[in-house]
N, C-alpha and C positions, 0 to 999 in steps of 0.2 A: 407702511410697506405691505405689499399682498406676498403671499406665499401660493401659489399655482402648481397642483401637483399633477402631471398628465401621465396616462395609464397606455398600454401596448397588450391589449384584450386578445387580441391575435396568438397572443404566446404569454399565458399570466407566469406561468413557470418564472420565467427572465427578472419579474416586477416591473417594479414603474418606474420613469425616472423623477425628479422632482428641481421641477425651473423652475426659480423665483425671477419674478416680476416686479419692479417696482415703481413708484410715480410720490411727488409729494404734495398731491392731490389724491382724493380718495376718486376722483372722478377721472384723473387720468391727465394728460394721455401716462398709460404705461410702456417699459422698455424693460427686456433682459439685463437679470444684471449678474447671474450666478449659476450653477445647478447644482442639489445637493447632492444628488445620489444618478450623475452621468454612468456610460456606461463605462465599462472600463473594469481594470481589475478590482478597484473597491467596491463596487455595485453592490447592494445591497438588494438582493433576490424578494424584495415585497414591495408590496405598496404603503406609500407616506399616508398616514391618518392624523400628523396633527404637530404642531409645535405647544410646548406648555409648558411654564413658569415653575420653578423650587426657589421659591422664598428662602434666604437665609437670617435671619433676623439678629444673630449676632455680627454679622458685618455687616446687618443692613443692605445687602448682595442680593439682588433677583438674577438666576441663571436662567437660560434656556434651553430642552430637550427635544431633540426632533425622534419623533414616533414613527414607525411601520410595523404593520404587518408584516409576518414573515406566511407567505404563501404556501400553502400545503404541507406547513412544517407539524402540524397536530396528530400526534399518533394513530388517532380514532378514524382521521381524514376530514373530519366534522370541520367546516368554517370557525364556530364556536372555540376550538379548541385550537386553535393556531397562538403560535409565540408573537411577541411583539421584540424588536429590538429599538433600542435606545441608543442615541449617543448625544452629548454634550453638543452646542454651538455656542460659536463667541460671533463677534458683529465687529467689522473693522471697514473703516468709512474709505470709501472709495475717491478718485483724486474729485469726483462732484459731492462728495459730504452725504453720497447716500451709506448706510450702515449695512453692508454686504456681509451675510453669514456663512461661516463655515464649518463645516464638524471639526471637531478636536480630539474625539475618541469616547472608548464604547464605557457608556455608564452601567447599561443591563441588557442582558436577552432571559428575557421572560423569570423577571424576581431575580436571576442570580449574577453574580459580577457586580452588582450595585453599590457604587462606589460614589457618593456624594458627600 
């Protein structure tokens, strides 16, 4: 599955939204199959920088957390110093058996709230 994150440079204020895309071919063809961060009241005001893996090794459990930037949120104003927010996603297969993600809820904004 591809994760496809498309930006709105016009107004970075708002952030990006983040459409997954998916195919089960690496070649394609691809089709919509989700967005993680539409617009709307949950929107999350950055841009998506990354989905990545928390091992848990006593259940033998690999999780998934989807990453942004949080835009203009660093005191200094500096790029550099911007928050990141986190939240949890799980994967529930859609009626064609592709594994569509969704958030579940906030793990962390920048170290604090960190709840794994």
């Amino acid at each position: 599955m591809v994760l496809r994150f498309t930006n709105e440079s016009s107004r970075p204020q708002r952030g990006s939204d983040a459409t997954v895309i998916a195919s089960k071919s690496p070649f394609g063809p691809y089709r919509y199959v989700t967005n993680l961060n539409s617009w709307g009241e949950e929107h999350i005001k950055g841009q998506s920088s990354g989905v990545f893996t928390i091992s848990e090794k006593a259940v033998k459990e690999e999780r998934f957390v989807w990453a942004t930037d949080l835009w203009f949120s660093g005191e200094s104003g500096m790029k550099g110093d911007d928050y990141q927010y986190w939240e949890e996603l799980e994967f529930v297969e859609n009626k064609e058996g592709i594994p569509v993600p969704r958030r579940v809820g906030v793990v962390g904004v920048d170290g604090r709230n960190f709840e794994l």
